[in-house]
Backbone and ligand atoms as CSV (ligand in chain L), in Angstrom:
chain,resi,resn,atom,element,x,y,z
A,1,UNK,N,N,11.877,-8.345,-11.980
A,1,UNK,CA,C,12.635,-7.083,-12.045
A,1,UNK,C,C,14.027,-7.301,-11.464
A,2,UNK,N,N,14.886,-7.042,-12.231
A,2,UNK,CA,C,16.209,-7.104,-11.783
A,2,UNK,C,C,16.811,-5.497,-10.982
A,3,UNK,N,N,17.889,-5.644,-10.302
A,3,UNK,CA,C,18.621,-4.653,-10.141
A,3,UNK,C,C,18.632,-3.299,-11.018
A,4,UNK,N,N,17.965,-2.436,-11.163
A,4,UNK,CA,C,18.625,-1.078,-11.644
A,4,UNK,C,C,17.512,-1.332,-12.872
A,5,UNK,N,N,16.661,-2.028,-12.945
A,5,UNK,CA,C,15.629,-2.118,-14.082
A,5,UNK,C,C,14.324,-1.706,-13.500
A,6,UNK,N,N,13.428,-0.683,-14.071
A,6,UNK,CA,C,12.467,-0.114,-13.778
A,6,UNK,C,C,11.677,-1.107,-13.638
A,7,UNK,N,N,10.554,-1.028,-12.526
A,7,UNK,CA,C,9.256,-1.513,-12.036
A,7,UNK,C,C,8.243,-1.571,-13.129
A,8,UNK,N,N,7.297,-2.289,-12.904
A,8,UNK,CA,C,6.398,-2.301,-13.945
A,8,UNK,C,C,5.428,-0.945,-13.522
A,9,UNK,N,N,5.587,-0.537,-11.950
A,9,UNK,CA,C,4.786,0.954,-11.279
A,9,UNK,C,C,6.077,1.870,-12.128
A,10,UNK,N,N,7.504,1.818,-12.377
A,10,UNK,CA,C,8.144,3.487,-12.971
A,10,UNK,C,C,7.703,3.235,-14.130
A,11,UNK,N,N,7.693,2.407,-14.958
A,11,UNK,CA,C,6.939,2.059,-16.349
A,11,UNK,C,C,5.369,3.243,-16.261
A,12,UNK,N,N,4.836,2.972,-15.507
A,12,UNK,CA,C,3.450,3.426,-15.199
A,12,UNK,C,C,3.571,5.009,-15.336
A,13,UNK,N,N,4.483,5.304,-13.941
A,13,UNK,CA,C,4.776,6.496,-14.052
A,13,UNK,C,C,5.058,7.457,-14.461
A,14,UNK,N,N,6.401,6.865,-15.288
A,14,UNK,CA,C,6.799,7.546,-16.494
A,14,UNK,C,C,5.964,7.570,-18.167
A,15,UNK,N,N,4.841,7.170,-17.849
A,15,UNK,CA,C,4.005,7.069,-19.287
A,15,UNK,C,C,4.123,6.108,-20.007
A,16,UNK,N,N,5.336,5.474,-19.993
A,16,UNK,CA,C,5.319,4.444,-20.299
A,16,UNK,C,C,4.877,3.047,-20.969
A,17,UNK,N,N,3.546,3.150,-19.787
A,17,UNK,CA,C,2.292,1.921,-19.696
A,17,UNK,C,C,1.585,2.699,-19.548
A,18,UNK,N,N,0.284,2.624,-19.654
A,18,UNK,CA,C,-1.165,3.385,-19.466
A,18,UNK,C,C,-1.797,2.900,-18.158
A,19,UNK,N,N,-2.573,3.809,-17.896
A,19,UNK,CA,C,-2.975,3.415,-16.387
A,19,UNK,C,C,-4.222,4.666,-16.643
A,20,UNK,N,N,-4.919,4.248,-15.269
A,20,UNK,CA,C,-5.970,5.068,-14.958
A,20,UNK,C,C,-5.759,5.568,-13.479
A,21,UNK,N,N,-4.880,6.939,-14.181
A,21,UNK,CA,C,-4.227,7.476,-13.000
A,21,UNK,C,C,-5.460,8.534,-12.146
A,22,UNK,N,N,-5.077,8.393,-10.392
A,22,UNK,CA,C,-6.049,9.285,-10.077
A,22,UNK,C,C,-5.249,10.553,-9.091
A,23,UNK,N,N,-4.083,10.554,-8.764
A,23,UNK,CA,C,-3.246,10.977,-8.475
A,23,UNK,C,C,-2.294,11.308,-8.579
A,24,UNK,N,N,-1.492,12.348,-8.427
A,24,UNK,CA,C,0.150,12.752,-8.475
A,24,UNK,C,C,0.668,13.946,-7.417
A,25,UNK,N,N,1.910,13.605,-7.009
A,25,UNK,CA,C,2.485,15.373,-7.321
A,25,UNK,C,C,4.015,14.767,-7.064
A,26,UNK,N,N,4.785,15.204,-6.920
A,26,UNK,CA,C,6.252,15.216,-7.313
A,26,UNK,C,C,6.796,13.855,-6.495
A,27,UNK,N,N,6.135,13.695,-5.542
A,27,UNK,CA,C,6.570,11.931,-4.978
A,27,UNK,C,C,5.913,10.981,-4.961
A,28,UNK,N,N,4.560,11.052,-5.648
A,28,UNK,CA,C,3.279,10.153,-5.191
A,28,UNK,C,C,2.841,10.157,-6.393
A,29,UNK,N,N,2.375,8.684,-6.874
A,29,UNK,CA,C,1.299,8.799,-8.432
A,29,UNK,C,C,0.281,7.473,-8.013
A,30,UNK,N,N,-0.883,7.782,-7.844
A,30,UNK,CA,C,-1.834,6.863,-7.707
A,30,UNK,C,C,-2.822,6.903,-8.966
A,31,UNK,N,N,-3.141,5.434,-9.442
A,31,UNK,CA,C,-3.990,4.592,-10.177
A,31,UNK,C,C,-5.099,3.115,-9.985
A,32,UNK,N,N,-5.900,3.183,-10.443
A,32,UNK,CA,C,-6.717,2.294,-9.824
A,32,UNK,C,C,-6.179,0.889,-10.603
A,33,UNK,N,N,-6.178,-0.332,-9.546
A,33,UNK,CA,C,-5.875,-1.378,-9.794
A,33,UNK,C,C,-5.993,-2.250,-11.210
A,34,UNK,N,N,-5.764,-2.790,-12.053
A,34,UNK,CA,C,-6.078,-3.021,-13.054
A,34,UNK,C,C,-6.693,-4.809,-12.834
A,35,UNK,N,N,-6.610,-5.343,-11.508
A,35,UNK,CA,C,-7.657,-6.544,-11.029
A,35,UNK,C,C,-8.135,-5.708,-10.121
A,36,UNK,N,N,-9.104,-5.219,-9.837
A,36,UNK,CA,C,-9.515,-4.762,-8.032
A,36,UNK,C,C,-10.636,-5.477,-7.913
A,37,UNK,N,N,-10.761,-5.768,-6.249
A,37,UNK,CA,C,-10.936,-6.756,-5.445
A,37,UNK,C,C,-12.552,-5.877,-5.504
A,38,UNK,N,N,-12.691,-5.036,-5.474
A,38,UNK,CA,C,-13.959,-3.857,-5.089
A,38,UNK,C,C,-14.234,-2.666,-5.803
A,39,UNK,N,N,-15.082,-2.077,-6.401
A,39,UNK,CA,C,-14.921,-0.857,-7.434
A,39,UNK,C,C,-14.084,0.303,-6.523
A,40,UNK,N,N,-13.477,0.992,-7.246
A,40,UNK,CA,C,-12.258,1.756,-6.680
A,40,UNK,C,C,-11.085,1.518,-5.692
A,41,UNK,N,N,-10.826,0.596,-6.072
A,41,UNK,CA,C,-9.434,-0.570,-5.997
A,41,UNK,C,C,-8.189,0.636,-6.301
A,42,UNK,N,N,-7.478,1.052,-5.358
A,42,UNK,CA,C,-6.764,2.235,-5.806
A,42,UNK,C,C,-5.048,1.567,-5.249
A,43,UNK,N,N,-3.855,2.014,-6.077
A,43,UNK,CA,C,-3.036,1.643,-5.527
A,43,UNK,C,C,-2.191,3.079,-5.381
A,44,UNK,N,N,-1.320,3.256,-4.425
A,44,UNK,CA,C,-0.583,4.378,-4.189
A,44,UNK,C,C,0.479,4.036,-3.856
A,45,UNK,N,N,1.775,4.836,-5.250
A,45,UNK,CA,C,2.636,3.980,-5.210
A,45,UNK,C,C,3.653,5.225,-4.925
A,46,UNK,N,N,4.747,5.047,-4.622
A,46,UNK,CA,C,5.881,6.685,-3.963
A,46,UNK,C,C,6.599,6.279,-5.185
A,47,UNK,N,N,7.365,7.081,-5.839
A,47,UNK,CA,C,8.120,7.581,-7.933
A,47,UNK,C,C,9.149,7.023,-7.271
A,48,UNK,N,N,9.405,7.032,-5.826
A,48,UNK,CA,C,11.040,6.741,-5.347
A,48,UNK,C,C,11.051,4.958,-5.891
A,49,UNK,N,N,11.794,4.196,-6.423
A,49,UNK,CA,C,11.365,2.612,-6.573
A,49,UNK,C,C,12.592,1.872,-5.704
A,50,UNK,N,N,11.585,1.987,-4.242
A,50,UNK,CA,C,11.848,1.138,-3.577
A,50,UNK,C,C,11.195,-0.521,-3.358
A,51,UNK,N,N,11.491,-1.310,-2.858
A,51,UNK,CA,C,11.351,-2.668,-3.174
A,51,UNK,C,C,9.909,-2.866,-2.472
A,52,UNK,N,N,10.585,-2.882,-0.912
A,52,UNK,CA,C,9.676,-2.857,-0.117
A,52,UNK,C,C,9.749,-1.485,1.230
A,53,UNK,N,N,8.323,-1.541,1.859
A,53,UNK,CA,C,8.320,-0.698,2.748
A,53,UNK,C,C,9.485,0.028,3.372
A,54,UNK,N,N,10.278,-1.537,4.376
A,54,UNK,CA,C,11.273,-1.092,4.994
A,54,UNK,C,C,12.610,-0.156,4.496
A,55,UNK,N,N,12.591,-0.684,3.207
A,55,UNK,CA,C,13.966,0.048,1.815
A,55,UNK,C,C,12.991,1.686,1.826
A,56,UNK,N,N,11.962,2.242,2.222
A,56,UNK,CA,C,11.307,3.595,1.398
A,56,UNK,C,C,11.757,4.869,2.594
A,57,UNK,N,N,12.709,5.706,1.506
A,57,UNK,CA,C,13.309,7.020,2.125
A,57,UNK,C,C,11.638,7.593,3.529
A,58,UNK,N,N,12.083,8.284,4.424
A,58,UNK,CA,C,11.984,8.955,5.617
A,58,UNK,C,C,10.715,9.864,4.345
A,59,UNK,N,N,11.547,10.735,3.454
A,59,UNK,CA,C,10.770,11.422,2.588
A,59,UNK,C,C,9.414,11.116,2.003
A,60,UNK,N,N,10.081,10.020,1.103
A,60,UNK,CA,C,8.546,9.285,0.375
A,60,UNK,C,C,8.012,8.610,1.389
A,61,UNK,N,N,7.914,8.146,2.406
A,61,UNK,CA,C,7.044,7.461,3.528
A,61,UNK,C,C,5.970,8.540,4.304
A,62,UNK,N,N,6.915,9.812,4.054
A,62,UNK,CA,C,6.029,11.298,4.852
A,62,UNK,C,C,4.956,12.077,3.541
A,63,UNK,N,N,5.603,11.605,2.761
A,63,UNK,CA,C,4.690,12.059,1.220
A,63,UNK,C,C,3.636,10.969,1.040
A,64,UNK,N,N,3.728,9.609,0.857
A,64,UNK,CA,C,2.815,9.248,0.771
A,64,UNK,C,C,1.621,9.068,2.280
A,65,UNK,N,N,2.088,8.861,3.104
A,65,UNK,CA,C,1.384,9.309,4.745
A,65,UNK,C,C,0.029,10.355,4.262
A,66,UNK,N,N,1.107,11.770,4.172
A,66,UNK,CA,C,0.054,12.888,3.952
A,66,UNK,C,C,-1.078,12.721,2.556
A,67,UNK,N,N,-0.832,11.809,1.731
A,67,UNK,CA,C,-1.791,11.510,0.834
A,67,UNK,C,C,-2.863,10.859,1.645
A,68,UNK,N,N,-2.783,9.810,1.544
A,68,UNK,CA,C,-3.322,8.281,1.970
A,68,UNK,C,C,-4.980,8.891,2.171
A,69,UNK,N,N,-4.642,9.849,3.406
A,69,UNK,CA,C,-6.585,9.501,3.785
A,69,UNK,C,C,-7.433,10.896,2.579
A,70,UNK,N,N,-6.571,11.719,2.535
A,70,UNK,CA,C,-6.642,12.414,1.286
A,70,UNK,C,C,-7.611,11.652,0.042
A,71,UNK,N,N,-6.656,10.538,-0.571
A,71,UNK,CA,C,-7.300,9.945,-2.059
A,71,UNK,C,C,-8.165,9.014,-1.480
A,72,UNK,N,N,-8.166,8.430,0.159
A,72,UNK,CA,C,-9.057,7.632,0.332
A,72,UNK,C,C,-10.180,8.303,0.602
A,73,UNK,N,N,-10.396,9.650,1.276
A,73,UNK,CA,C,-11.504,10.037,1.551
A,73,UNK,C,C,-12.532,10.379,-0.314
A,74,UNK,N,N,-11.531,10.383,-1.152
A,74,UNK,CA,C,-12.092,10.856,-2.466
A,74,UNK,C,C,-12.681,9.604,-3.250
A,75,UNK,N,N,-11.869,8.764,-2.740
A,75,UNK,CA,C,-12.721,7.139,-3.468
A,75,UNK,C,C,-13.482,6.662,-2.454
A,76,UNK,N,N,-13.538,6.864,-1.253
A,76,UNK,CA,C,-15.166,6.993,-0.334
A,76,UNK,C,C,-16.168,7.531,-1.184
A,77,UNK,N,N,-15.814,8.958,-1.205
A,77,UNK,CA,C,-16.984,9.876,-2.011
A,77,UNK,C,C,-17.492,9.466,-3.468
A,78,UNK,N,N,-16.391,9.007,-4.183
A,78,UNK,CA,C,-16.923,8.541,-5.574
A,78,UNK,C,C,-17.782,7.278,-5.578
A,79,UNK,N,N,-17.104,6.469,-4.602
A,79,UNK,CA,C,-18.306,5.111,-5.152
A,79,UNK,C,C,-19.310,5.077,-4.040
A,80,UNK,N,N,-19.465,6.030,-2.584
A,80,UNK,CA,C,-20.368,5.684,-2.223
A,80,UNK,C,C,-20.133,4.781,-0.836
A,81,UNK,N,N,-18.602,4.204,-0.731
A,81,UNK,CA,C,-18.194,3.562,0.426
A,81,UNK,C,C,-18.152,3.953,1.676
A,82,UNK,N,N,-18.335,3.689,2.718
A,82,UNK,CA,C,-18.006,4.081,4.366
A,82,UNK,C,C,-16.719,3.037,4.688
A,83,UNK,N,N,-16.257,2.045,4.202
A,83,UNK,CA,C,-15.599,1.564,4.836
A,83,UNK,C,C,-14.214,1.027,4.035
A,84,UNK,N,N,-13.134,1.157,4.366
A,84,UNK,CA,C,-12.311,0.758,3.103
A,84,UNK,C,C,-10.782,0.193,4.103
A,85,UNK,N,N,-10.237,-0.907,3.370
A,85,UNK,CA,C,-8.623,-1.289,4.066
A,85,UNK,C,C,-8.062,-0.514,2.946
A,86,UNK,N,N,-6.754,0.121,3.939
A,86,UNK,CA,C,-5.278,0.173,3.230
A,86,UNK,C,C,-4.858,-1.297,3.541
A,87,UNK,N,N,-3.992,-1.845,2.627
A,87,UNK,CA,C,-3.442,-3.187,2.716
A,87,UNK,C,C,-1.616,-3.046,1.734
A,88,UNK,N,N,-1.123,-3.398,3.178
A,88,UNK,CA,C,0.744,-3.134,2.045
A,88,UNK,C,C,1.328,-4.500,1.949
A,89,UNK,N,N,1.669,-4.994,0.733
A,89,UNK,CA,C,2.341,-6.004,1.138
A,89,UNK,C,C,3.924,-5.945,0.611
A,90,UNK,N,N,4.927,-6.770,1.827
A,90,UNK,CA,C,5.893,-6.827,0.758
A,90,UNK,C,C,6.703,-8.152,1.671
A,91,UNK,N,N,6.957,-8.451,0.059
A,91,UNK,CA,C,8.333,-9.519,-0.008
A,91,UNK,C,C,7.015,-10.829,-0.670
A,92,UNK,N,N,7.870,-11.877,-0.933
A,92,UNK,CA,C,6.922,-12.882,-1.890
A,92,UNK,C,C,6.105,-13.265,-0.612
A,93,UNK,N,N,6.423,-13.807,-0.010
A,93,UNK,CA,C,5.724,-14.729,1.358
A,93,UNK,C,C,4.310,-13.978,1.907
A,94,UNK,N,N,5.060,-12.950,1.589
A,94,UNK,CA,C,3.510,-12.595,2.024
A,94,UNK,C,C,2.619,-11.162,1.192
A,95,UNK,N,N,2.488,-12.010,-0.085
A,95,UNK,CA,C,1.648,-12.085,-1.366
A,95,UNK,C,C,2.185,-10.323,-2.163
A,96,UNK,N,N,3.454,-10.045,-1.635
A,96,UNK,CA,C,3.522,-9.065,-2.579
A,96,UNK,C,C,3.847,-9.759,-4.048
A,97,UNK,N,N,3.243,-8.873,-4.920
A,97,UNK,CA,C,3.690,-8.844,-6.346
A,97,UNK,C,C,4.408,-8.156,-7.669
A,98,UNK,N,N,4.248,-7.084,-7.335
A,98,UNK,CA,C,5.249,-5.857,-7.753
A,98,UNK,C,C,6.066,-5.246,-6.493
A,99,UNK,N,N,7.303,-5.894,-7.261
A,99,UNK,CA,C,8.183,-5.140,-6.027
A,99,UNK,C,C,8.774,-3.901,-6.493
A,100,UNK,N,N,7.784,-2.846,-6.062
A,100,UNK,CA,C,7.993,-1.660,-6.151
A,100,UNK,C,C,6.703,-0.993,-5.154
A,101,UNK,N,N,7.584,-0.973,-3.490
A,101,UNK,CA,C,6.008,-0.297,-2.443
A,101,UNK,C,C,4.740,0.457,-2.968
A,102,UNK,N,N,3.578,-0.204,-2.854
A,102,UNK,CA,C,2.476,0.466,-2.811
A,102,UNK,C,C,1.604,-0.086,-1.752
A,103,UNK,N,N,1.064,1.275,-1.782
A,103,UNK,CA,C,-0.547,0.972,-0.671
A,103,UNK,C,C,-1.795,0.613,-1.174
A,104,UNK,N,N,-2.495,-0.754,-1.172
A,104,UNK,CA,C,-3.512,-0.916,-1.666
A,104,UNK,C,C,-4.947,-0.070,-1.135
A,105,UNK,N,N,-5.474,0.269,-1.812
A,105,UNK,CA,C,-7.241,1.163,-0.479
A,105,UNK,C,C,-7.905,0.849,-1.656
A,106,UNK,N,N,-8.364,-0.154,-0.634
A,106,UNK,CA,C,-9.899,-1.534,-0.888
A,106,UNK,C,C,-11.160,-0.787,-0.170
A,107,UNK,N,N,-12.198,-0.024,-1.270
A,107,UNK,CA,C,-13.353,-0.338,-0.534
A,107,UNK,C,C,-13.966,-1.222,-0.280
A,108,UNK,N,N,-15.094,-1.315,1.273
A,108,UNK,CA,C,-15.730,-2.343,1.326
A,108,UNK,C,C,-17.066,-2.090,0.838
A,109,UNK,N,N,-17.724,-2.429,0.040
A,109,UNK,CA,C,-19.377,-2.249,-0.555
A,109,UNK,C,C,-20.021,-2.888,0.283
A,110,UNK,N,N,-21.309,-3.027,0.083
A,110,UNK,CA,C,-22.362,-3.237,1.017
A,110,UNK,C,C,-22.876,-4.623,0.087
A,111,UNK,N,N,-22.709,-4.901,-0.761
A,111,UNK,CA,C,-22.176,-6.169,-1.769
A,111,UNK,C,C,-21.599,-7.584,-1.131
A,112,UNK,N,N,-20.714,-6.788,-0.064
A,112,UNK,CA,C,-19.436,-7.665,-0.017
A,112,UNK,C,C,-18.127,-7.580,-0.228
A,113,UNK,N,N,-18.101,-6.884,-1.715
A,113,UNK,CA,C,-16.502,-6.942,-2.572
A,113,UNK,C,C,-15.890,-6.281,-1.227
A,114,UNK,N,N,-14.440,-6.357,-1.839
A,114,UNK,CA,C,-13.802,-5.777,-0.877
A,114,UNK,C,C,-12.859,-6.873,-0.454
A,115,UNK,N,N,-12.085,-6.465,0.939
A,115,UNK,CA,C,-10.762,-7.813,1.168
A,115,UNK,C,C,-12.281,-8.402,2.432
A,116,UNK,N,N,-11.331,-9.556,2.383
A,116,UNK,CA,C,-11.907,-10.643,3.620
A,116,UNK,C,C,-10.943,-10.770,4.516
A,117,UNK,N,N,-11.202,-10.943,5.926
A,117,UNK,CA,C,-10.167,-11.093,5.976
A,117,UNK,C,C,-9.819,-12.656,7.032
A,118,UNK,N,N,-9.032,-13.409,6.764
A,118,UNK,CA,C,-8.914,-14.959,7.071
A,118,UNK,C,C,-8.127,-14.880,7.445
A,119,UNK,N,N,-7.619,-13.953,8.200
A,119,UNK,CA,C,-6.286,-14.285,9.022
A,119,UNK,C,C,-6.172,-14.927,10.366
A,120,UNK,N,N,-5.113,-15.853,10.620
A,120,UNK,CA,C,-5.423,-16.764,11.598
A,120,UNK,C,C,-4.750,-15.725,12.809
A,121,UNK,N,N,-5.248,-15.815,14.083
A,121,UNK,CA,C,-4.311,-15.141,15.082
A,121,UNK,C,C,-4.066,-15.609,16.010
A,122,UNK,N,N,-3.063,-15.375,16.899
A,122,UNK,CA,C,-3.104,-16.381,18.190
A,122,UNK,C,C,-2.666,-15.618,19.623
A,123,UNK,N,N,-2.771,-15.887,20.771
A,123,UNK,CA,C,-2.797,-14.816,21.996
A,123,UNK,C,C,-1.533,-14.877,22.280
A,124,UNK,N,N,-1.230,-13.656,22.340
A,124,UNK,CA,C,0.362,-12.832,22.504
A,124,UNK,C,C,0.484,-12.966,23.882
A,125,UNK,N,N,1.626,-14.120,24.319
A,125,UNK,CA,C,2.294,-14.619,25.611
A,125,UNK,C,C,2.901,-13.119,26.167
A,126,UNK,N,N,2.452,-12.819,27.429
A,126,UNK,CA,C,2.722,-11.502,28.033
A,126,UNK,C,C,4.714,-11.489,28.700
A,127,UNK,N,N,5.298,-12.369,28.530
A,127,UNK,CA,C,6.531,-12.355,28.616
A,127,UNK,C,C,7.209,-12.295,27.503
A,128,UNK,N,N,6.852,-12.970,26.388
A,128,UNK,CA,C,7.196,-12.992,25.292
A,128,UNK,C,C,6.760,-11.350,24.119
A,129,UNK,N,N,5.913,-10.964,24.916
A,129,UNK,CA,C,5.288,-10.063,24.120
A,129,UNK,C,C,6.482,-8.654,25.434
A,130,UNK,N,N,6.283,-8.691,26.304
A,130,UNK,CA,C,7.838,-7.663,27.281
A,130,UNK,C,C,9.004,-7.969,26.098
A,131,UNK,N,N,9.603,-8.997,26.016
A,131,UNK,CA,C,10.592,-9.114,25.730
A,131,UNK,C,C,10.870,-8.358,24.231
A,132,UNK,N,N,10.041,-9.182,23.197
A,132,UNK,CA,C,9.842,-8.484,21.796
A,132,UNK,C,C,9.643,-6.791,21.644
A,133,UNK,N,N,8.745,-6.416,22.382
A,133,UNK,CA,C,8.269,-4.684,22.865
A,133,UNK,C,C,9.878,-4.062,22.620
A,134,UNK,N,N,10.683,-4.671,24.167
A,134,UNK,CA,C,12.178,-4.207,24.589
A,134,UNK,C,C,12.604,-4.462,23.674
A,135,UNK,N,N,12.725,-5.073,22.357
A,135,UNK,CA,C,13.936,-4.959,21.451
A,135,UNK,C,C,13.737,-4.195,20.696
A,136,UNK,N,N,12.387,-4.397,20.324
A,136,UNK,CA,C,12.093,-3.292,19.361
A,136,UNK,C,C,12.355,-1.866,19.423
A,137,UNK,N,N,11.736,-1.627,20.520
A,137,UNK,CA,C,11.845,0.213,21.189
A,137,UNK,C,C,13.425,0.508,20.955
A,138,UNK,N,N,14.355,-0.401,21.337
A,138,UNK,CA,C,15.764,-0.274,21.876
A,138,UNK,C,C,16.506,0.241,20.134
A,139,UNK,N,N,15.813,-0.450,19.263
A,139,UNK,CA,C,16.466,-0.037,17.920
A,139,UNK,C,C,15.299,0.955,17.241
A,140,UNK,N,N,14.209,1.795,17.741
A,140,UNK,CA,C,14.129,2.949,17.208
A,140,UNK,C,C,14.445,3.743,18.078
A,141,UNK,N,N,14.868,3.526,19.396
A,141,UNK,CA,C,15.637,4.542,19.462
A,141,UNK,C,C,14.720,5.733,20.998
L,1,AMP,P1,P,0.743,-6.799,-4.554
L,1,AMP,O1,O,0.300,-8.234,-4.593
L,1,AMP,O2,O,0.515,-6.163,-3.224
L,1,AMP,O3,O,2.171,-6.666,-5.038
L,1,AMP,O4,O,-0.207,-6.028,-5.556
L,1,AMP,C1,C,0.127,-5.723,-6.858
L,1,AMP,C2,C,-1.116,-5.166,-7.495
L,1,AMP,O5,O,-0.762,-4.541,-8.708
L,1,AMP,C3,C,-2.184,-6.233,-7.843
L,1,AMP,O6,O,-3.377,-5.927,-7.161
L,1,AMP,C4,C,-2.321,-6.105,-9.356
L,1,AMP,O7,O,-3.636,-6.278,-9.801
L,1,AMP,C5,C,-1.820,-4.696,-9.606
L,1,AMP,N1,N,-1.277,-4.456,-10.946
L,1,AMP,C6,C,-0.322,-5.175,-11.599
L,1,AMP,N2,N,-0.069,-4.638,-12.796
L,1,AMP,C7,C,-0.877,-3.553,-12.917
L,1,AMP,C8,C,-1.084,-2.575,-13.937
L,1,AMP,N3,N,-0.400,-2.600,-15.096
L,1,AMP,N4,N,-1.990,-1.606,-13.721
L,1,AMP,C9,C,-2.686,-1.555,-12.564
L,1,AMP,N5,N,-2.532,-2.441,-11.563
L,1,AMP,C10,C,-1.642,-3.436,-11.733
């Protein structure tokens, strides 16, 4: 996707492309994944087409917020799940693929399906972890 060229999600949105939409209203259009990891693989994407997270208006970040546990509590109820990740990714490195923000909500089945999760972690140095805290706080303010 270049500059000023619609997403393959405003494609979606705008009718465009077909989808198996399960959501809308004037800032928010959610559809279920067209690979999902788990039955009701849902993605929730904000109409605003921002790239990633950090680029998404104050607005669409408070619009999609007030969705989120909303369509997740409804794809709980449909397939039967208790347990489900939201998962966001953005930028290549770390496995986004449409750059246009969405929220992935992965149920977990009793199956298995669902995300895994293999992430490596390591113990947060308590000086290093003061220092990082203080910069952060200092630029929100
Ligand atoms: P991400 O890697 O976080 O950017 O995720 C992009 C997601 O979009 C993947 O899970 C894809 O399966 C999904 N996806 C891509 N194209 C479509 C489409 N046309 N309809 C539904 N889901 C799609």
């Amino acid at each position: 996707m270049s500059q000023g060229e619609p997403s393959i999600f405003s494609l979606i949105i705008d009718g465009q492309l077909p989808c198996h939409k399960v959501y809308e209203d004037d800032s928010v259009f959610a559809f279920l994944d067209i690979n999902p990891c788990s039955t009701g693989h849902t993605l929730v994407v904000p109409k605003e087409q921002a790239t990633t997270l950090d680029q998404l208006s104050d607005e669409s970040a408070a619009a999609i917020g007030t969705v989120l546990p909303r369509i997740s509590r409804a794809i709980l109820e449909v397939t039967g799940a208790t347990d489900f990740n939201v998962l966001q990714n953005n930028g290549e490195a770390a496995f986004q693929s449409v750059f246009h923000v969405h929220f992935h909500i992965i149920p977990k089945h009793e199956d298995g399906s669902g995300l895994a999760w293999p992430f490596i972690t390591t113990q947060l140095d308590p000086e290093e972890g003061k220092t990082l805290a203080e910069s952060i706080r200092k630029l929100l303010g």
